[in-house]
N, C-alpha and C positions, 0 to 999 in steps of 0.2 A: 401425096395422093389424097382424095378428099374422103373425108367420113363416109364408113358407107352408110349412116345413117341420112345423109344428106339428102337423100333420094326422097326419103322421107319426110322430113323437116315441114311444119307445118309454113307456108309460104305470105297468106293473109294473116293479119293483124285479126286478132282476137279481140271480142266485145273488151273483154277485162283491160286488155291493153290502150284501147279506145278509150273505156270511162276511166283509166286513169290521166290519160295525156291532155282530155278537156278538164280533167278536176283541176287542174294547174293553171285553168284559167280563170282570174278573177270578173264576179259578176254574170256568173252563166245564165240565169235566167230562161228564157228560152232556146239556148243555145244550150243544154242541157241534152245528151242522145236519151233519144225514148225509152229506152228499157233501164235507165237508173236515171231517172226524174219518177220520184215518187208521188207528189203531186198530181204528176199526169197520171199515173198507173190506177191512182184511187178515185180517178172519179169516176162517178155511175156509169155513163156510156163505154168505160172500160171493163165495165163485168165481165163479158165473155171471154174476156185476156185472161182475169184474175183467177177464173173458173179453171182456164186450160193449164196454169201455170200451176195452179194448188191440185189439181188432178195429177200433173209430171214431175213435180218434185218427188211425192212417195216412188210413182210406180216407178223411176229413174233409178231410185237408189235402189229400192227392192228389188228389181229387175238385176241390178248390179251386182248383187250380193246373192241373187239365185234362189231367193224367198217367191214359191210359187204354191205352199201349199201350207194354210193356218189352221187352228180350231179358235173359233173366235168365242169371247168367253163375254157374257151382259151382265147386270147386274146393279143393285142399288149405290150409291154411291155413299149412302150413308150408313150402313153397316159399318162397324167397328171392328179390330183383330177383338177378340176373347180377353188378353188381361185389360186392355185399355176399357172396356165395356165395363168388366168385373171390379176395377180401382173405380170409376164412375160413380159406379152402386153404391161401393161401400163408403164416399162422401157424402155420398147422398143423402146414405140411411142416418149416415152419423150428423148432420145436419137437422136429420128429422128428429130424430133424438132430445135434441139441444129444444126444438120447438114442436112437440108431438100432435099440435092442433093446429099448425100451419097448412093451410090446402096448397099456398103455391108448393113447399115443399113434398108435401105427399106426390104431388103430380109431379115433380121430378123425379121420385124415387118410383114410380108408374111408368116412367118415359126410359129411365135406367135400368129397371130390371125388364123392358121390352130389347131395348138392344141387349142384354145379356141372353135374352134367348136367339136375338138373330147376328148374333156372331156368331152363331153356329153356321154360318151362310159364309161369312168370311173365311171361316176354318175351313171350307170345304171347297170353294172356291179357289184359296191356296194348296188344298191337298187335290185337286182334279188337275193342277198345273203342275204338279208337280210329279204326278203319275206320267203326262204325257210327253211330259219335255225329258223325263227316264229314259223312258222309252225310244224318242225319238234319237237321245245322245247311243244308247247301244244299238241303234239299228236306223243308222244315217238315212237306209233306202226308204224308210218310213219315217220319215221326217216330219212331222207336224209343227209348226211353232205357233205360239199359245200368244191372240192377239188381243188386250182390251183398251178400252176408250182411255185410258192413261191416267183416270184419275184417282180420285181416293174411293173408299170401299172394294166392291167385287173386285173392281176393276187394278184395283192396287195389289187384293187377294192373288189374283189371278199372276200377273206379272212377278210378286214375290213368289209364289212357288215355281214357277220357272227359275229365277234365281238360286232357291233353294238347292233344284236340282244341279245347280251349275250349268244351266242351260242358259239360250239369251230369250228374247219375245219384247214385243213391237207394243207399241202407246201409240192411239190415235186420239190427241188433246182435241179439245176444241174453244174455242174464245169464247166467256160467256161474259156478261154483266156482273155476276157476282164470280170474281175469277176461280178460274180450276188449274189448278197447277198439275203438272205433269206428275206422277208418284216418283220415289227416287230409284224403286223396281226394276224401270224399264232399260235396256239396252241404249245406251246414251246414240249411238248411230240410227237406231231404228224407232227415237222417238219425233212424233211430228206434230203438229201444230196446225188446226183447220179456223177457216172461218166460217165456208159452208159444209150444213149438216149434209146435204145432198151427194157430197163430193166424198165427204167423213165415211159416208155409209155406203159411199160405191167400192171403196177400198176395206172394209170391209166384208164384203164377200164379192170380192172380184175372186177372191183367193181359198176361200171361206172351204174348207171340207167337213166342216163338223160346226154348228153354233150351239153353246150350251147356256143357258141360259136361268140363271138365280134370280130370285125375286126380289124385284123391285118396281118406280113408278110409270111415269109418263113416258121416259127416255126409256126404260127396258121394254116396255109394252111397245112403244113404236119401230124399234129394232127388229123385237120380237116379230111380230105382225108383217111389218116391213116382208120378214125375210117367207113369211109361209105366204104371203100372198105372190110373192116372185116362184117361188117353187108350183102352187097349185094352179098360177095362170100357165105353166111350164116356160117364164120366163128366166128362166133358172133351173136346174140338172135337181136331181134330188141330193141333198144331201142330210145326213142323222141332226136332229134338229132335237135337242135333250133338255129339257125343263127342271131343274132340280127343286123338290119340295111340295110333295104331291098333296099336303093339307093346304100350302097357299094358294095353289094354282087352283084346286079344287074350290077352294073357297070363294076370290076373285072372278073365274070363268066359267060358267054352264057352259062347255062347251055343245054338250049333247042339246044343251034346246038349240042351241044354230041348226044341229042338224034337224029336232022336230018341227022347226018353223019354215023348213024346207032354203035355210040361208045360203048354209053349206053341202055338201055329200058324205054319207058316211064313210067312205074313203080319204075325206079331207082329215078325218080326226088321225087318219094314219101316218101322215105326214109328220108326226112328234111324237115323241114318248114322254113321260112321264115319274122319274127316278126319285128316291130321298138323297143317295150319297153321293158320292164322286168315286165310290169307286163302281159304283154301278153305271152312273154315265160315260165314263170310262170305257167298263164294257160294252157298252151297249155300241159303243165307235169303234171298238174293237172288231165287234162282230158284224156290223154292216161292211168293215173294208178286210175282214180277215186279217186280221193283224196280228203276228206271230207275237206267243208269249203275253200277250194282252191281258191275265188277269191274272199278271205278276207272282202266281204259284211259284 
C-alpha cells in the first residue's frame, strides 16, 4: 500500500535541489540559475529584488513564529552598562593623577564622568525591557516583544533585559562602514541583518505597539521623527510613543515653539509623552492598552 503521505509529497524539484545539481558542474559561469549567482543579484539594476527579498526574510520568519506585536525601544548607541562607564572613570582619574596638568587627560576624565551619568540611560533601558518582557511571559495574551536595532548601547540595554527576564526579543542590525555588530542579547532566531535603513525601519513599526525612545543622535532622532510624522499624517494608527528623560528632550527640542510658529498643532505635542524612568514609561503603555497588573504592585 503506498504512503499515505504520498498524496502529498512535494512533486517539482526544489530551487535548493536545482542549485545543488548545477553546483556540480564545472565552470558555470553564466550557466549559473538566477537566484544563487550572486554577482547577478548585486548589481544595481537588481535593487528592487534585493529590497523585496530583505523585506521577506524578517517578515517570513516573524510571521512564522507568530511575532505580530513589539514595543520598539531607540536609543544611543554609545551609552555604556553603569560598571563599564564607572571602571572607565576610575582609569581615567587615575591617569590624571599621574599627570594633573594634562588637558588631553582632563578631557578624558570630562568624556568619562559624562557617560557615567548616561548610563543611567542604559540601566533603564535594560530595566523598561525587562518590566515588559515580565509581563508579557505571565500574561501570553499580552504579549509584547521588546525590539531594538541589535547594536551596542540602548539598543543592547534593551535586548539584555529581555534576556534578563527570561524572555526572548528581536535585533534589527544594519550594515555600516564603521561595522556594528549584532549585541550577544538578542534571540539568535530573531536576529537580522539589513542593508537598507528604509526596509530596517518598515519592520520596525510594521509591528510596533508602543516606541520608547532614550536619548540619543542622528539615528534616534530620525526614528523618532520618522515615526510621529507617520502617526500625525494618520499614516499610521496611534500608538504610546514614550520619550525617556525629560531634561534631554527638554533641552534638545522646543517643542512648543513648532507649535508658536504655527509648524505643528497643539494636538501634535500629544502625540508623545514625556517620562524620566522606565517604570513610568512602562506605565504609561500600560495604561494606553489597559494592560492588566501593569504597575507590577
Amino acid at each position: 500500500m503506498a504512503d499515505k503521505d504520498e498524496l502529498h509529497r512535494r512533486r517539482l524539484a526544489s530551487a535548493k535541489e536545482s542549485d545543488e545539481a548545477v553546483a556540480r558542474i564545472e565552470g558555470q559561469g553564466s550557466y549559473k540559475l538566477a537566484f544563487a549567482d550572486n554577482e547577478f543579484l548585486l548589481r544595481d539594476d537588481l535593487r528592487a529584488v534585493r529590497l523585496q527579498l530583505e523585506y521577506l526574510k524578517p517578515q517570513l520568519i516573524m510571521e512564522q513564529h507568530n511575532i505580530d506585536a513589539t514595543i520598539v525601544v531607540f536609543g544611543s548607541a554609545r551609552f555604556l552598562p553603569p560598571e563599564q562607564a564607572s571602571h572607565d572613570l576610575r582609569i581615567a582619574e587615575a591617569e590624571l593623577a599621574k599627570k594633573p596638568n594634562d588637558d588631553r587627560l582632563r578631557g578624558q576624565v570630562k568624556r568619562a564622568q559624562i557617560a557615567v551619568k548616561n548610563s543611567f540611560y542604559y540601566q533603564q533601558a535594560q530595566e523598561f525591557s525587562r518590566l515588559a518582557t515580565e509581563h508579557s511571559l505571565k500574561r501570553p495574551d499580552e504579549n509584547l516583544m521588546i525590539v531594538s536595532g541589535g547594536g551596542p548601547g540602548v539598543m543592547e540595554a534593551a535586548n539584555r533585559g529581555a534576556m534578563d527576564a527570561g524572555g526572548e526579543s528581536i535585533g534589527l542590525n544594519i550594515v555600516l562602514p564603521k561595522e556594528q555588530r549584532p549585541n550577544p542579547y538578542i534571540t539568535p532566531e530573531y536576529c537580522f541583518q539589513f542593508h537598507y535603513f528604509a526596509i530596517r525601519k518598515m519592520h520596525f513599526l510594521q509591528r510596533a505597539r508602543a516606541l520608547v525612545a532614550f536619548p540619543g543622535g542622528y539615528g534616534t532622532l530620525d526614528e523618532l521623527f520618522e515615526t510621529l510624522t507617520l502617526v500625525q499624517t494618520q499614516k499610521s494608527e496611534p500608538v504610546p510613543i514614550v520619550l525617556v528623560g525629560k531634561t534631554f528632550w527638554s533641552r534638545l527640542i522646543n517643542f512648543e515653539l513648532l507649535v508658536e510658529e504655527g509648524t505643528v498643532e497643539q494636538r501634535d505635542l500629544e502625540l508623545f509623552s514625556i517620562v524620566d524612568t522606565a517604570e513610568e514609561a512602562w506605565r504609561e503603555i500600560c495604561r494606553c492598552y489597559d494592560l492588566k497588573n501593569g504597575d507590577h504592585r
